[in-house]
C-alpha positions as CSV (number, residue, x, y, z in Angstrom):
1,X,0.4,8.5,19.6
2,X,-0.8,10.4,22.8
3,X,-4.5,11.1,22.9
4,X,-3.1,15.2,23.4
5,X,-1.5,14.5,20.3
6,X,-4.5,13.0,18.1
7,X,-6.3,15.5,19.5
8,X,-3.8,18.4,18.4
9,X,-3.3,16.6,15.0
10,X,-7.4,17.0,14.5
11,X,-7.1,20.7,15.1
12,X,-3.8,21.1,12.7
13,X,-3.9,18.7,10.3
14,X,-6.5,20.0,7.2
15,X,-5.2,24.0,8.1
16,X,-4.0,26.1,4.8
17,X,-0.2,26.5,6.0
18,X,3.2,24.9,5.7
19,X,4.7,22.1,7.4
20,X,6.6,24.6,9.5
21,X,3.8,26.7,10.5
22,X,1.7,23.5,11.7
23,X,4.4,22.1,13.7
24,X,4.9,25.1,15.3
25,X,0.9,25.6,16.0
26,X,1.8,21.7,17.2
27,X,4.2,22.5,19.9
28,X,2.1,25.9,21.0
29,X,-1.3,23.5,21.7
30,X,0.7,20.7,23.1
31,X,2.3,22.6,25.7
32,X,-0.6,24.6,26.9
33,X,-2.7,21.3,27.1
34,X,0.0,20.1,29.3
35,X,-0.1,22.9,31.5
36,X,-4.3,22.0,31.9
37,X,-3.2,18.3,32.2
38,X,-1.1,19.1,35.3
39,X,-3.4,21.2,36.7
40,X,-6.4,19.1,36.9
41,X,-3.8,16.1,38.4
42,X,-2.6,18.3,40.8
43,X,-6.1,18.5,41.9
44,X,-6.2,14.6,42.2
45,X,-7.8,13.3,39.2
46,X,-6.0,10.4,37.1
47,X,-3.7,10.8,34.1
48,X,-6.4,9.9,31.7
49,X,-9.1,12.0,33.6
50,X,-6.6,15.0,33.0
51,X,-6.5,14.7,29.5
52,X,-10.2,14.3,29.0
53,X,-10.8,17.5,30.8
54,X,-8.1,19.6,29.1
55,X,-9.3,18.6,25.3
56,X,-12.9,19.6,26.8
57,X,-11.3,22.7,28.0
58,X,-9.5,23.5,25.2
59,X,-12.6,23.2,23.1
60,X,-14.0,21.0,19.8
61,X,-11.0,20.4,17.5
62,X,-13.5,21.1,14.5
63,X,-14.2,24.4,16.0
64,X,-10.7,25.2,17.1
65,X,-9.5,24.4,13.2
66,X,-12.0,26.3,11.6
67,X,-11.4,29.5,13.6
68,X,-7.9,29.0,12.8
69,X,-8.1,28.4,9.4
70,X,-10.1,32.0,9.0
71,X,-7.4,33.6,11.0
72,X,-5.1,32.4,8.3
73,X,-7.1,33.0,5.4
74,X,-10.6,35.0,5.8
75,X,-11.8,34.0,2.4
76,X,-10.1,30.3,2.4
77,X,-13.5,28.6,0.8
78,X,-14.3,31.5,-1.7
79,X,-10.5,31.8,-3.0
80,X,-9.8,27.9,-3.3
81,X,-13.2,27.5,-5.2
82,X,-11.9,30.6,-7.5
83,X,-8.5,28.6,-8.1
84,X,-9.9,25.5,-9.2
85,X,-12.3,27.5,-11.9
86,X,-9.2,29.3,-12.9
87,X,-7.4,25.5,-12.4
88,X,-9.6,24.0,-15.3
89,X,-10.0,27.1,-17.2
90,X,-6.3,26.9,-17.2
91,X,-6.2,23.2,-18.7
92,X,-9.2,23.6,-21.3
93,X,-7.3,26.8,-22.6
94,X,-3.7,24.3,-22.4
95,X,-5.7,21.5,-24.5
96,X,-7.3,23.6,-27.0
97,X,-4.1,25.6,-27.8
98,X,-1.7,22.1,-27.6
99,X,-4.3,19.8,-29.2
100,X,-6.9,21.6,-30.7
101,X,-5.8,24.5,-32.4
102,X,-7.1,24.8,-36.0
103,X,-3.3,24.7,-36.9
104,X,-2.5,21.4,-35.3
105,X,-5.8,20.1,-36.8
106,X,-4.5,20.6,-40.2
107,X,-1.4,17.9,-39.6
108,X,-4.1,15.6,-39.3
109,X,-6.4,16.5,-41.8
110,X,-3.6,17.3,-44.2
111,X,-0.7,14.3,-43.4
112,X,0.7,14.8,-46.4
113,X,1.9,17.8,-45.5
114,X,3.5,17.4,-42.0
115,X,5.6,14.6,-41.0
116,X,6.6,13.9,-37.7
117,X,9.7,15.0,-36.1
118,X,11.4,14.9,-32.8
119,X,13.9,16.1,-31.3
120,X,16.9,14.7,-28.7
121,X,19.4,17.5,-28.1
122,X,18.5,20.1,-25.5
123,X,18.4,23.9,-27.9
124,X,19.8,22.2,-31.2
125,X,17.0,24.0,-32.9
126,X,17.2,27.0,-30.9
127,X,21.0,27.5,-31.7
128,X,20.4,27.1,-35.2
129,X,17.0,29.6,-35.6
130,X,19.8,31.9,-33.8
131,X,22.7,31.3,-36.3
132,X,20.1,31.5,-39.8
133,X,18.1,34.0,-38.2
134,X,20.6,36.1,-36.0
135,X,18.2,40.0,-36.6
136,X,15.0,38.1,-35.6
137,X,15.6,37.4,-32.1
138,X,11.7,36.9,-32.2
139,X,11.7,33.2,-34.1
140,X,14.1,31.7,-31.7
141,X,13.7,33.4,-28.3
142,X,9.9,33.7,-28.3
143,X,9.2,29.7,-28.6
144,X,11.7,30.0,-25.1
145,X,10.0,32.6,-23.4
146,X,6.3,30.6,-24.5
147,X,7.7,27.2,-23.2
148,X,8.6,28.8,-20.3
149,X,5.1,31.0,-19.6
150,X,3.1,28.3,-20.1
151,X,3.9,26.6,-17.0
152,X,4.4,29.0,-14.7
153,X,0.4,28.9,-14.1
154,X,0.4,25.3,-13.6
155,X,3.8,25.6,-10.6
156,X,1.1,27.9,-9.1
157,X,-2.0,26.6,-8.8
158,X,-1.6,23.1,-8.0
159,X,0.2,23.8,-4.4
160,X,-2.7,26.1,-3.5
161,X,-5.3,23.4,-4.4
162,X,-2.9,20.2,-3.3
163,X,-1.2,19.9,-0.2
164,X,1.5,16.9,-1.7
165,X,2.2,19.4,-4.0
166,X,3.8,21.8,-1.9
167,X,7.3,20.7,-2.0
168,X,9.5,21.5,-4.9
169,X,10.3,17.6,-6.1
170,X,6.9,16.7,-6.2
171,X,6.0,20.1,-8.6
172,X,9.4,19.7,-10.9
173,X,8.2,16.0,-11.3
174,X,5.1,16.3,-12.3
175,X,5.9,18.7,-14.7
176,X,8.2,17.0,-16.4
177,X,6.1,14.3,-16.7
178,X,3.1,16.0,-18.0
179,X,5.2,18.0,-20.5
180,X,6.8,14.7,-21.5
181,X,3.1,12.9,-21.9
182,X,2.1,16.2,-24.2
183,X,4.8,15.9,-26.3
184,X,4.1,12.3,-26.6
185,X,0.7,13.0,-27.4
186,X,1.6,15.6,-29.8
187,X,4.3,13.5,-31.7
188,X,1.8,10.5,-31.9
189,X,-0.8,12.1,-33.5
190,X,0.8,14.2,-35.5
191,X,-0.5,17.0,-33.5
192,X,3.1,18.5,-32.9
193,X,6.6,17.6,-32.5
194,X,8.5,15.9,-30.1
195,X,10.8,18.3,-28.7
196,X,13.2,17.7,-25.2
197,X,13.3,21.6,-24.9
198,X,10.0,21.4,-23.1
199,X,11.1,19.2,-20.6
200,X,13.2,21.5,-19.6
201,X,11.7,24.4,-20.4
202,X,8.0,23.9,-19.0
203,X,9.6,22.6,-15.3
204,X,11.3,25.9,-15.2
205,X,8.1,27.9,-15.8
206,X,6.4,25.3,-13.2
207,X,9.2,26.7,-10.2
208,X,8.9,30.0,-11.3
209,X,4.8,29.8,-10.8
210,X,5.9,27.4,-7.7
211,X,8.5,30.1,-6.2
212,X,5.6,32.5,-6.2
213,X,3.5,30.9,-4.8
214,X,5.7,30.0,-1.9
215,X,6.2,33.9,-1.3
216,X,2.9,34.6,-1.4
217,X,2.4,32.1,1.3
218,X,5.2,33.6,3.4
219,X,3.7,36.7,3.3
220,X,0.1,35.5,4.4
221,X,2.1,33.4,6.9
222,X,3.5,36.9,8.2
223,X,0.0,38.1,8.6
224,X,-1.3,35.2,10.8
225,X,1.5,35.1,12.9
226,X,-0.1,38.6,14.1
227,X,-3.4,37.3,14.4
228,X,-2.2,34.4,16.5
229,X,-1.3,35.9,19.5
230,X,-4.9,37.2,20.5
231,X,-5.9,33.6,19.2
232,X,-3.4,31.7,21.8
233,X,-5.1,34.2,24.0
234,X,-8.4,33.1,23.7
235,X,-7.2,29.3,24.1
């Protein structure tokens, strides 16, 4: 790699925006330190002299990345630290209610009473709630709707506060195999049964919360795009 390039990198590489968005900021700083590279060469000085002086031009990447990343987001610091205290609120609200609700408690105090069961087919139970149940549409569509809720925080959160987790596979993934590791849980301690629904149920409320996220980040992205035209200015 180039030292323009390490240098541009530096500037890019820990900014709150999509891959997109950086490769375009990318090509923007590459081509104006170009344009200072051949100007101090056409004034004599060596390849390596030129590029020294354009990065000291240009400015300290720390600087540069900093201004940039309040150009995208103004309160970047204050709203991250307000995700991850929503983040664990999130998961101690997730453990009490999937673990330690005075409900599940009682399969384990009281095993006499609960036995374990799991099951394999994707909506058996839901299909059947429906067919002995068909004028309560709450005892079989509401365990849906929950399965589905319950995620949609988690598709959220983590892309805001993880960068690998921007990208749909990596989010679908990961909540199939947390949903898979609570119902494991769940079904070993007799805490809950094992149930394939929320495998497929909980990744869907993970994209939804994912989805918005996404547009959310468009939107902002929108916003920046503004700003950075007085900003290219300016460098």
């Amino acid at each position: 790699m180039d030292r323009l390039r390490k240098y541009i990198d530096e500037i890019i590489q820990d900014l709150d925006c999509d891959a997109n968005e950086r490769e375009e900021l990318s090509e923007e700083f590459y081509d104006h330190l170009l344009a200072l590279k051949d100007e101090y060469m056409n004034k004599g000085k060596t390849k390596e002299e030129a590029e020294k002086l354009s990065i000291k031009e240009f400015g300290n990447s720390k600087i540069i990345s900093t201004d940039l990343q309040k150009l995208i987001s103004p309160y970047h610091k204050i709203i991250k630290n307000l995700f991850w205290f929503v983040f664990i609120a999130y998961s101690l609200i997730c453990i009490n209610k999937l673990f330690l609700s005075p409900r599940r408690l009682a399969n384990i105090k009281f095993p006499e009473h609960y036995l374990p069961s799991y099951n394999l087919i994707p909506f058996k139970n839901t299909f059947e709630y429906a067919t002995q149940f068909p004028d309560r549409i709450e005892v079989w569509l509401y365990p849906l709707f929950y399965k589905v809720l319950l995620f949609i925080p988690f598709g959220f959160l983590l892309p805001f506060l993880f960068r690998n987790m921007q990208k749909t596979k990596n989010t679908v993934l990961l909540a199939i195999i947390v949903s898979a590791t609570i119902k494991t849980l769940q079904y070993i301690t007799h805490l809950g049964e094992f149930d394939v629904n929320d495998m497929i149920l909980n990744p869907i409320g993970a994209l939804i919360g994912f989805y918005t996220f996404i547009l959310l980040r468009k939107i902002n992205i929108k916003s920046f795009n503004k700003k950075r035209t007085s900003y290219k200015k300016a460098y």
